[in-house]
matplotlib code that plots the C-alpha trace (Angstrom):
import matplotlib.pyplot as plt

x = [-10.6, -10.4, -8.3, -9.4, -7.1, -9.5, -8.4, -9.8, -10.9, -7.8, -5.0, -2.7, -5.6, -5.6, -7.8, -6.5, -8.6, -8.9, -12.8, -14.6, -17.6, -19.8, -17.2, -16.9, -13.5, -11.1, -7.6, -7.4, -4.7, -5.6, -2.7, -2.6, 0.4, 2.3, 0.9, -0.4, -3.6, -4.3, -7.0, -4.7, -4.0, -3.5, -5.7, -8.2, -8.8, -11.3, -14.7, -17.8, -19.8, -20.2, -17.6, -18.6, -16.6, -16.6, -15.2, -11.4, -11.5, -9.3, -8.6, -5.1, -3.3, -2.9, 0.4, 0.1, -1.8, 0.2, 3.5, 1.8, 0.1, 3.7, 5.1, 2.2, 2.9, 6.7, 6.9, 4.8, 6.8, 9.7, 6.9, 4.7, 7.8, 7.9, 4.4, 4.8, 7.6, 5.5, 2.1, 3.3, 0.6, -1.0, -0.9, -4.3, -4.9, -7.5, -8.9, -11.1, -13.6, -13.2, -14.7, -16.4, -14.4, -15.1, -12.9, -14.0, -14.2, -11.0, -9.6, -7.1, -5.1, -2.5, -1.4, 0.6, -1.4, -4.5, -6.4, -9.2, -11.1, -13.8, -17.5, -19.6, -17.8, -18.3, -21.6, -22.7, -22.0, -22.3, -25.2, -26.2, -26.0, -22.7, -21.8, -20.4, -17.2, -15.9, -16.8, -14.0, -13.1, -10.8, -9.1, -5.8, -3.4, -3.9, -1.3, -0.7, -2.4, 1.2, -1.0, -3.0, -0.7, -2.8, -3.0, -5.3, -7.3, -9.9, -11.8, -12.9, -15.5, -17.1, -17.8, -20.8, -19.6, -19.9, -18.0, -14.1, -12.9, -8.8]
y = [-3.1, 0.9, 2.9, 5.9, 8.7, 10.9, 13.7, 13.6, 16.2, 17.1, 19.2, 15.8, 13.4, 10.6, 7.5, 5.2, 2.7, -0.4, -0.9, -3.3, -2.2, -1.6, 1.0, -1.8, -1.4, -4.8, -2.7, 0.4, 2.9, 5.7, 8.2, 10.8, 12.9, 10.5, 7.9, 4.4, 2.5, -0.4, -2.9, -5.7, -6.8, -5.4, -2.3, -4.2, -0.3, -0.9, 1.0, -0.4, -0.9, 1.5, 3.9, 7.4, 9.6, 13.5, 16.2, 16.2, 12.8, 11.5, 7.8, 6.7, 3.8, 0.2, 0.8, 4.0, 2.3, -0.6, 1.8, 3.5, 0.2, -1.5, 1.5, 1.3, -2.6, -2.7, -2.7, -6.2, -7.4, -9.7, -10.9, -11.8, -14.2, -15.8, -16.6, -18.3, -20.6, -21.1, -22.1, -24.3, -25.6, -28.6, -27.9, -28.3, -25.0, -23.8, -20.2, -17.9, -15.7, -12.2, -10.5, -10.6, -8.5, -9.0, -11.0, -13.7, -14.6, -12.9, -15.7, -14.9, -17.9, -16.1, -13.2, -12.1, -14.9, -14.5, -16.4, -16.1, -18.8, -18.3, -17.2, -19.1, -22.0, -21.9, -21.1, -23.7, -26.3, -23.9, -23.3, -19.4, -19.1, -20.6, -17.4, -14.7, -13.7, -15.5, -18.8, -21.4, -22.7, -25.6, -25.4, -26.3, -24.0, -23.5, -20.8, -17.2, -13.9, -12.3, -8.9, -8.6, -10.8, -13.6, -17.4, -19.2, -21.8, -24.1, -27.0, -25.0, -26.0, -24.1, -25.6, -25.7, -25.8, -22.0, -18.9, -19.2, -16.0, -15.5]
z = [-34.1, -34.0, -31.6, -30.1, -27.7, -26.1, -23.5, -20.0, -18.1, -16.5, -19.2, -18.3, -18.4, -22.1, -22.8, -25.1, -26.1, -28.3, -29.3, -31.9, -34.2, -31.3, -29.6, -26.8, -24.9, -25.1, -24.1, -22.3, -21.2, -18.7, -18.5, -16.0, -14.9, -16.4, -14.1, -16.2, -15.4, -17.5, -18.4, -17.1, -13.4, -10.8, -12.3, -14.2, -15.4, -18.3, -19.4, -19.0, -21.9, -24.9, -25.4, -26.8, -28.9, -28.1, -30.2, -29.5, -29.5, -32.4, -34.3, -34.1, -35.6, -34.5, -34.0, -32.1, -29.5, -29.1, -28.4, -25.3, -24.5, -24.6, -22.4, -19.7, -19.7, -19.9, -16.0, -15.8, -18.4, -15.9, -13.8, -17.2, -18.3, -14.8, -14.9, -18.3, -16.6, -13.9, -15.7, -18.8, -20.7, -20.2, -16.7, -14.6, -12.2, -10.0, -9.5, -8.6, -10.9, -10.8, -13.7, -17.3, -19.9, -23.4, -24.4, -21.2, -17.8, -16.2, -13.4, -10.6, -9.8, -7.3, -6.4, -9.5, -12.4, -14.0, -17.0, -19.3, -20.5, -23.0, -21.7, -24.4, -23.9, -20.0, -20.1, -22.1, -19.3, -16.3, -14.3, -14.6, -10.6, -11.1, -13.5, -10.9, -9.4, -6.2, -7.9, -8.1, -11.4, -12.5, -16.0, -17.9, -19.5, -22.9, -24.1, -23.2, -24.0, -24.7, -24.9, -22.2, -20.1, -19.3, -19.3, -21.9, -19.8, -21.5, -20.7, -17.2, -15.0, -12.1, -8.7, -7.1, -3.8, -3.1, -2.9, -1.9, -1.8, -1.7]

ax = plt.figure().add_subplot(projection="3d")
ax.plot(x, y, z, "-o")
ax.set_aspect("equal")
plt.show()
């Protein structure tokens, strides 16, 4: 991965990004007047395909990033740990699709809980018109995403019953 802080357009106005070999965003931080917006819930504040680089852009370190990436998250952190407590793995768990980010399909299971369960492996016993947001899907907990503050589901399956929209 390669990290990137680029200024906005406003003087108080940083992207901070994580990207892979293709510049496609997997973390993001959006800081303006001191204000955080992240790639995580409730935001879900993350660019859309390839990210270019302008001059002023500059790289910064791993670690870097993950300090104003554990300062925008630090808030979400007490409701993160109840979520663990409440979702242990093993456990079976319903929800509903909301996005596509890179690293999977992004499911909301309440109000406060989401998941991400692994697109190749969902696709390859879903039914493309099956493959869109509002969809319900059934999964089990397979550990946590400590970074981006999600469950792991696998073994998911998507109902073709219709939309259900929370």
């Amino acid at each position: 991965m390669k990290y990137i802080r680029a200024q906005g357009i406003e003087e108080q106005e940083y992207y901070y990004f994580e990207v892979d070999d293709e510049m496609i965003a997997y973390r993001q931080v959006t800081l303006m007047n001191d204000c955080y917006k992240l790639s995580i819930a409730p935001e879900f504040y993350l660019a859309e395909g390839e990210i270019e680089c302008f001059e002023g852009d500059e790289d910064i370190s791993q670690e870097q990033f993950n300090e104003i990436w554990d300062k925008a998250v630090a808030s979400y952190r007490v409701g993160w740990e109840q979520v663990k407590l409440d979702y242990a793995p093993g456990t079976l768990v319903n929800g509903i699709i909301r996005m596509f980010y890179p690293q999977g399909v992004i499911i909301q299971l309440s109000d406060r809980a989401y998941a991400v369960a692994d697109s190749e492996e969902l696709r390859t016993h879903t039914r493309p018109e099956l493959m869109y947001p509002g969809y319900l899907v059934q999964g089990v907990i397979a550990g946590y995403d400590n970074n981006n503050l999600w469950l792991v589901l696998e073994h998911c399956t998507v109902s073709d019953e219709g939309v259900i929209e929370r």
